[in-house]
C-alpha positions as CSV (number, residue, x, y, z in Angstrom):
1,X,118.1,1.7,72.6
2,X,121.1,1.1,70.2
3,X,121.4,-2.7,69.6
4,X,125.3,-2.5,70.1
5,X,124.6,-1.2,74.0
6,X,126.7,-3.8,76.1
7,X,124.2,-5.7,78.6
8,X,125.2,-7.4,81.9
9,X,122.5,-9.8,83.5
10,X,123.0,-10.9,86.9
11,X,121.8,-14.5,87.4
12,X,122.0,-14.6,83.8
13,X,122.5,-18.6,84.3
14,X,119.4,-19.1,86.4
15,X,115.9,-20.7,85.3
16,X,114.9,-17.1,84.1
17,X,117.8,-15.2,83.5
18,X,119.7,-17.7,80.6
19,X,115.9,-17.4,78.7
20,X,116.2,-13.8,79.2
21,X,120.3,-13.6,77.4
22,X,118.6,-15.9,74.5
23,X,115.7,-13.7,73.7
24,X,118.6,-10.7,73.9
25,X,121.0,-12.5,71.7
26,X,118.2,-13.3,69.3
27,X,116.7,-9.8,69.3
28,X,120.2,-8.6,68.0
29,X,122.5,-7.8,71.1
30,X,125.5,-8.6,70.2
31,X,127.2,-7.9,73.4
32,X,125.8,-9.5,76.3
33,X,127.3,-10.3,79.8
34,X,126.2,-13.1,82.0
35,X,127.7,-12.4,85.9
36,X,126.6,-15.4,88.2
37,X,127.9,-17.7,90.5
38,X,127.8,-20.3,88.8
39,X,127.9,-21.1,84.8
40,X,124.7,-22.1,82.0
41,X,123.8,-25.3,82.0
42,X,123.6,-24.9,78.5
43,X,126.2,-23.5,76.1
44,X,126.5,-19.7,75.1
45,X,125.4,-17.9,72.0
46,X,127.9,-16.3,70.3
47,X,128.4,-12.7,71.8
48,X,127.6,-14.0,75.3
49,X,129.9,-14.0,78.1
50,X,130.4,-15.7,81.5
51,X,132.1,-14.7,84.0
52,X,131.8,-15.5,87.9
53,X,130.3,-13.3,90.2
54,X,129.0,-13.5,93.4
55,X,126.9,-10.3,94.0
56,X,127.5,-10.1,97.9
57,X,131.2,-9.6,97.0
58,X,131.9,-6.1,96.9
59,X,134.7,-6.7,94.6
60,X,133.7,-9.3,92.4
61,X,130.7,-7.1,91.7
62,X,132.9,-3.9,90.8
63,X,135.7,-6.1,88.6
64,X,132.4,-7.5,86.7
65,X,131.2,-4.1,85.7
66,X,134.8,-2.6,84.8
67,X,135.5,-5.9,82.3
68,X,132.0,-5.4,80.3
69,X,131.4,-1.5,80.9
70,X,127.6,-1.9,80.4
71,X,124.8,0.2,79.4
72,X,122.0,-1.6,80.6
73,X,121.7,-3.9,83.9
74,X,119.7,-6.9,84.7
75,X,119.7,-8.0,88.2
76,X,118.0,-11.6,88.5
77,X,120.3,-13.0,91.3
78,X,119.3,-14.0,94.3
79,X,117.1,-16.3,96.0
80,X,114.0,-17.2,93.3
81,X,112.3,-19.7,96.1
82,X,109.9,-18.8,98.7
83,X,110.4,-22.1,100.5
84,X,113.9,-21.6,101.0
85,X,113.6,-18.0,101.6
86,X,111.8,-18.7,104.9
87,X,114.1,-21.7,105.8
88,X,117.5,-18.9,105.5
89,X,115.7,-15.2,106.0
90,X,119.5,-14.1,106.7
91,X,121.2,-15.4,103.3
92,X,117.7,-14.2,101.7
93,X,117.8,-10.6,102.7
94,X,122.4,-10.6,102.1
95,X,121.0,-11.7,98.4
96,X,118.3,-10.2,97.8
97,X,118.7,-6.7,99.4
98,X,122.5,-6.5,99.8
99,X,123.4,-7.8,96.8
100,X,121.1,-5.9,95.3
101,X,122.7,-2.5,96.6
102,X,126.2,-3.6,95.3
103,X,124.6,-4.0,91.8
104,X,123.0,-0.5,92.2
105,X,126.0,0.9,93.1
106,X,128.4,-0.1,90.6
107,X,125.3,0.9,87.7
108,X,125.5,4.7,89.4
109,X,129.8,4.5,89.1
110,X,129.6,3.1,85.7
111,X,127.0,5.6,84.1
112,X,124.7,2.8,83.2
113,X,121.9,4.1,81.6
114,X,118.7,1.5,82.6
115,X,119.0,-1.0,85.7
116,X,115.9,-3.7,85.5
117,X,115.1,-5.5,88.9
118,X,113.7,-9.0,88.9
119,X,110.8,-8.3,91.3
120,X,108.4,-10.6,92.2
121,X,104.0,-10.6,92.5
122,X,105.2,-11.9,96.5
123,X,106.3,-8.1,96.9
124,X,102.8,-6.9,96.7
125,X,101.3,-9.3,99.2
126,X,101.7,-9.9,102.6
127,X,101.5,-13.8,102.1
128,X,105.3,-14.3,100.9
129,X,107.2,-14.2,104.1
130,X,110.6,-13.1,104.2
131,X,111.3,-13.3,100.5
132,X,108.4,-10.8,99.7
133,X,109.7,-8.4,102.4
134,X,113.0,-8.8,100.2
135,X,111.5,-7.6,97.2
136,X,109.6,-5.5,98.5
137,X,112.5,-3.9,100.4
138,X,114.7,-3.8,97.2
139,X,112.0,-2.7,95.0
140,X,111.9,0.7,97.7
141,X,115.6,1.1,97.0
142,X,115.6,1.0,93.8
143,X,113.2,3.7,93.4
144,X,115.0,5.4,96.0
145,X,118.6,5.4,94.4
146,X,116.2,7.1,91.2
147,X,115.1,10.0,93.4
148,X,118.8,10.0,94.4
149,X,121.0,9.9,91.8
150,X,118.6,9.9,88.7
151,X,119.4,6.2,87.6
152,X,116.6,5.1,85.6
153,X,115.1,1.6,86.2
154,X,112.1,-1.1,85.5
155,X,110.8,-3.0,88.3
156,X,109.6,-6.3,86.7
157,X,107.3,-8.3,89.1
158,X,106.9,-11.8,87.8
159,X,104.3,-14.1,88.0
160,X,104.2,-17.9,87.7
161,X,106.6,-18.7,85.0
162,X,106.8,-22.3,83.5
163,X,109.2,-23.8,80.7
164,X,110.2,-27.0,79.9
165,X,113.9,-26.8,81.4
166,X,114.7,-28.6,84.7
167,X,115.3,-25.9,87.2
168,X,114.4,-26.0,91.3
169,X,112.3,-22.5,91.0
170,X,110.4,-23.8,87.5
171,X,107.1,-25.2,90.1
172,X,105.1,-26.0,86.2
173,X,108.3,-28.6,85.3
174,X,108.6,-30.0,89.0
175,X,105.4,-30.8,89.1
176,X,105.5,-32.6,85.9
177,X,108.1,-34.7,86.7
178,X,107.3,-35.7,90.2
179,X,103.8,-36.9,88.6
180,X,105.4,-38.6,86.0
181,X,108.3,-40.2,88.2
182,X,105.5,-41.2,91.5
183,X,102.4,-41.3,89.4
184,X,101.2,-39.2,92.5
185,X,100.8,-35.3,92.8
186,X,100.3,-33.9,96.4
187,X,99.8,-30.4,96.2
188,X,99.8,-28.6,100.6
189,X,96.5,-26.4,99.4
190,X,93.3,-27.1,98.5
191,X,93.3,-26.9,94.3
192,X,91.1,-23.5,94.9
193,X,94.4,-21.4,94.0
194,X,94.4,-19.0,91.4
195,X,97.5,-18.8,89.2
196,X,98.3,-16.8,85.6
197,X,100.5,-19.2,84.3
198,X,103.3,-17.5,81.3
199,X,105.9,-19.5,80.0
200,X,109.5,-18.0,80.3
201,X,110.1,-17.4,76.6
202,X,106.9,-14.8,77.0
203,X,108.5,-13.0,79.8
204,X,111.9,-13.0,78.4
205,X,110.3,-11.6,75.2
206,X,108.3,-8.8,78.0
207,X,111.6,-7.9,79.6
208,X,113.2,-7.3,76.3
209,X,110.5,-4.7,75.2
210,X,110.7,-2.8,78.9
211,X,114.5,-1.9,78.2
212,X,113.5,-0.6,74.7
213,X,110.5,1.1,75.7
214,X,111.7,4.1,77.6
215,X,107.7,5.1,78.5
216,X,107.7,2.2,80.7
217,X,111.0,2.9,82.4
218,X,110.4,4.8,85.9
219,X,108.1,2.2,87.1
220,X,106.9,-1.2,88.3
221,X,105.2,-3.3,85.4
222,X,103.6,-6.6,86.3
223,X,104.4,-9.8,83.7
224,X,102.0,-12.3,83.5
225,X,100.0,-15.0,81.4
226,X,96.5,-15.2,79.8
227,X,96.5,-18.5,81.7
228,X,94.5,-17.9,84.6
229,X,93.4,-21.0,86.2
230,X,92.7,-23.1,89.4
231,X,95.5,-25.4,91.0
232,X,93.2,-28.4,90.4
233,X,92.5,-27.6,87.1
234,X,96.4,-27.7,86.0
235,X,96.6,-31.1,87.7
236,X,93.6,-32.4,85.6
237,X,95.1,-30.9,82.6
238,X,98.8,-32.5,83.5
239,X,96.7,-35.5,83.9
240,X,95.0,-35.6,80.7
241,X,98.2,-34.6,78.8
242,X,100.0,-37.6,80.4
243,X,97.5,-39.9,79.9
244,X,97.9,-41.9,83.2
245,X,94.2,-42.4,84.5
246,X,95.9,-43.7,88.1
247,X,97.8,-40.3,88.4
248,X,96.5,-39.9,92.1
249,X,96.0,-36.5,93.3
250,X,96.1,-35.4,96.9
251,X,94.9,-32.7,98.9
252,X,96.5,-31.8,102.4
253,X,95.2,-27.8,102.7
254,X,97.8,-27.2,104.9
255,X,101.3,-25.5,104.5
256,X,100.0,-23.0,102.1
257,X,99.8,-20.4,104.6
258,X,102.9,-17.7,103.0
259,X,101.4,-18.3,99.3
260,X,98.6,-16.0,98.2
261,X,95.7,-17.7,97.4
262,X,93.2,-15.6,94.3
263,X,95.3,-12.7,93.7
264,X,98.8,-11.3,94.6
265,X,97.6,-7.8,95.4
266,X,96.9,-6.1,98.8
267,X,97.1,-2.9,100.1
268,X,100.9,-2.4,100.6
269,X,104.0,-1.9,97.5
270,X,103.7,0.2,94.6
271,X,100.9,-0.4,92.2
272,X,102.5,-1.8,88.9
273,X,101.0,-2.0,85.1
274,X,99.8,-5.3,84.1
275,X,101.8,-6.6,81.0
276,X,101.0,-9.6,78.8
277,X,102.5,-11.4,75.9
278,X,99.8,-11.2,72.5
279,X,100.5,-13.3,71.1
280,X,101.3,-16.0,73.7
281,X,102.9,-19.3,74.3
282,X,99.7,-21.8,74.7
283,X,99.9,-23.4,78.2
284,X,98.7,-26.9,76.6
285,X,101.6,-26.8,74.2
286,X,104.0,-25.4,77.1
287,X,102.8,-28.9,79.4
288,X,103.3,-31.2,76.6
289,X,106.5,-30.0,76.5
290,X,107.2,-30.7,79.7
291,X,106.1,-33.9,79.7
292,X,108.2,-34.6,76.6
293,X,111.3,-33.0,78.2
294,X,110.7,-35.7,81.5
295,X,110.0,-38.7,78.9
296,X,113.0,-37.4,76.7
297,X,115.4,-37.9,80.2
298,X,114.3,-40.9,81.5
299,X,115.0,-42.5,78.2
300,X,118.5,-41.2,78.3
301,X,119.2,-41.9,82.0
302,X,117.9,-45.7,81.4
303,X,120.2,-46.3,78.5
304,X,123.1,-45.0,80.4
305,X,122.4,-47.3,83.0
């Protein structure tokens, strides 16, 4: 893949998708397009363009692709939370499915050459309610519009991605900051939950080497961690990290019912290749960070006040 290939990333200024433009940028892209609804909370590299786009608009989506004329496409739009996914199954399936067409459409009119889908491990398991029948769904038509019209792809299936950046979708950095804010966590399962935690810079650095590999394109690849470890044991870790012996931890077990519990898998979806950073960003280090990043902005918002 030629470094000067134009690349458009949809969502590009969500939790995953602005980590994703800033491994692009720093991997040598020089033109790179960010098309979301709404802008970076941070402020572009040089190279990197915003402009607005809401990918349920027909329109919007088709003026997007003639201004950048891209060669590769990233779609990470949509809706990212499996909470709110259940609470709007209608907005989540005009996003997540819909959306996703438009995107898929425009890539076959514009000759693009590779279109990466944002997947998730919720579209391999019958646990993840309406926004794993989303991906699921869109995952199907993307290897559909393939057999159809020969446009190549990579299905990326994410696991549970942390960083220390304040996002709704980054569960790792919530979680961090609720503790530190109510000296409480409360966690709706029972701390038996098996998770492979991979920080977002690890990913970003994954999704990078999918576009320039083109013996993984044609198929769904599976991104996560080495960190593979219980609920409870995060907790105790955020706990030791923070240093706050009265951190009290509760258990509810209930309201856990659409989130897999050992292992995404079960006998429906594609199978996918499992794909891991090596090496990797340490899940200690990635905590501490948080922590710091929470400490860091209470500091701020207290000398404001």
């Amino acid at each position: 893949m030629r470094k000067e290939n134009t690349i458009l990333v949809f969502g590009g200024s969500g939790f995953i998708g602005f980590s994703l433009v800033k491994m692009l940028h720093e991997q040598g892209y020089s033109s790179i397009y960010i098309g979301d609804i709404m802008p970076p909370k941070a402020p572009l590299p040089s190279g990197v363009s915003y402009l607005k786009c809401d990918i349920t608009d027909e329109n919007m989506v088709a003026s997007l692709f003639k201004e950048s004329s891209p060669k590769v496409v990233y779609n990470l739009a949509g809706f990212a939370n499996l909470d709110s996914a259940i609470r709007f199954p209608r907005t989540t399936m005009e996003l997540n499915v819909l959306g996703n067409i438009n995107v898929l459409d425009e890539s076959i009119k514009s000759g693009v050459e590779l279109f990466v889908y944002a997947s998730s491990a919720y579209a391999m398991n019958d646990k993840g309610s309406f926004y794993g029948i989303s991906k699921l769904t869109s995952e199907k038509i993307v290897e559909e519009y393939y057999r159809q019209h020969n446009l190549n792809y990579s299905i990326l299936r994410y696991g549970s991605i942390y960083a220390a950046v304040d996002f709704d979708n980054n569960y790792l950095f919530q979680l961090v900051k609720s503790a530190i804010e109510t000296g409480s966590i409360i966690h709706k399962g029972d701390g038996e939950e098996l998770r492979e935690y991979v920080h977002v810079k690890d990913v970003s650095e994954l999704s990078v080497k999918v576009m320039e590999n083109k013996n993984l394109w044609n198929s769904s690849l599976m991104l996560t961690g080495n960190e593979r470890m219980k609920r409870k044991e995060l907790f105790q870790m955020i706990q030791e990290i923070i240093g706050n012996r009265k951190l009290e931890i509760q258990y509810l077990d209930n309201g856990y019912s659409h989130h897999y519990k050992f292992t995404p898998y079960s006998f429906q979806g594609t199978s996918a290749k499992k794909i891991t950073a090596n090496p990797h960003y340490d899940m200690g280090q990635g905590i501490l960070e948080c922590v710091q990043k929470v400490m860091e902005t209470r500091e701020l918002d207290s000398i404001d006040e």
